[in-house]
C-alpha positions, 0 to 999 in steps of 0.5 A: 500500500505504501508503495501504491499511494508513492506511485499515485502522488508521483503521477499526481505530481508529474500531471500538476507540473505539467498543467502548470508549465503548459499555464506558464507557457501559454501565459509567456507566449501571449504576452511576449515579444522580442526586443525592438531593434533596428537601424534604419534610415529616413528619407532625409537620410538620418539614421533612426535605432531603437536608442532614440525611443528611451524616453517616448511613452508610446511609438506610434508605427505607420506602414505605408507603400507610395503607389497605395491608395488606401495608404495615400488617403490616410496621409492627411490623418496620419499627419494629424495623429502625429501632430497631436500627440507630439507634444506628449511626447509620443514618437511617430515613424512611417515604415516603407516595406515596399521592395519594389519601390525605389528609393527615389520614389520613396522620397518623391511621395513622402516629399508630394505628400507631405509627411509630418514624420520621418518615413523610414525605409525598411528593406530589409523588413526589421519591423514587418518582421517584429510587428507582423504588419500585412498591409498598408496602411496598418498602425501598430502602437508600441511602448518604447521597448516594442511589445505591441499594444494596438494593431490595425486599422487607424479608424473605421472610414474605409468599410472594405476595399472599394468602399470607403465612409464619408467620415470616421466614426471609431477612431481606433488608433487615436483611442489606443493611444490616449489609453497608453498616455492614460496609463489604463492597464491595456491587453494587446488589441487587435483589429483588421486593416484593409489596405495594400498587401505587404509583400514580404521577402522570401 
């Protein structure tokens, strides 16, 4: 008998220890992310890393392709999001995954368009890679270390491809953001952006 009820808590105890890295690892994986590095350079030509987001409460992320509409239609906004948590502090960077876009016409759209933030060229596709972004445009909020908080549409004005609100009534985005100035306890949110496809390197 004493021998039996050994075995028993053995396996007892084998199943618990079990249940609860299986607990621990699902709990890991959820939540982690690897750390945001990076070296790229602007359209301007200066050389961004992960150094210069140390004292940024949040990074704001927008990828953008310059032959996509969706993605030229929302420059105007993008400026505005840029603009109007500037003062707080928040970074905003435009990343070009493009690869089939020259670097010449990178410069022109950024230049045409007018953007209020250093759009990025992202060849070899660091950040694509760490946030997993699909499309442009696409947004994805960060804190200044790169675990994600928001992922996706900036706000809800195009309904699905071809078709497009006359105005915004769920600005997604802008939400995020306020709630991580906030300091509002956030779980990662995700919703779909509907834009251009990125396509990514083989």
């Amino acid at each position: 008998m004493p021998l039996r009820r050994l075995l028993v808590a053995c396996v007892i105890g084998v199943l618990t220890l079990t249940a609860i890295v299986r607990s621990e690892g699902a709990r890991t994986n959820a939540g982690a992310t690897s750390p945001l590095i990076f070296r790229l350079t602007d359209t301007a030509g200066v050389i961004h890393t992960e150094r210069e987001l140390a004292q940024a409460p949040a990074v704001v992320l927008f990828f953008i392709a310059p032959d996509c509409p969706i993605s030229q239609g929302y420059v105007p906004e993008m400026n505005r999001i840029a603009e109007a948590y500037a003062a707080r502090g928040v970074r905003v960077f435009g990343v070009q995954s493009d690869l089939a876009a020259s670097d010449a016409a990178v410069r022109q759209h950024v230049a045409d368009f007018k953007y209020a933030f250093p759009v990025l060229t992202d060849r070899r596709q660091q950040l694509v890679t760490h946030t997993g972004a699909t499309v442009t445009p696409e947004a994805v909020l960060m804190t200044r270390a790169g675990a994600l908080l928001y992922q996706g549409r900036i706000d809800d004005r195009v309904v699905r491809l071809g078709v497009r609100k006359p105005q915004a009534t769920r600005f997604d985005l802008r939400s995020a953001i306020d709630a991580a100035l906030a300091g509002r306890a956030m779980s990662f949110t995700r919703t779909t952006a509907i834009g251009c496809t990125i396509v990514r390197t083989p």
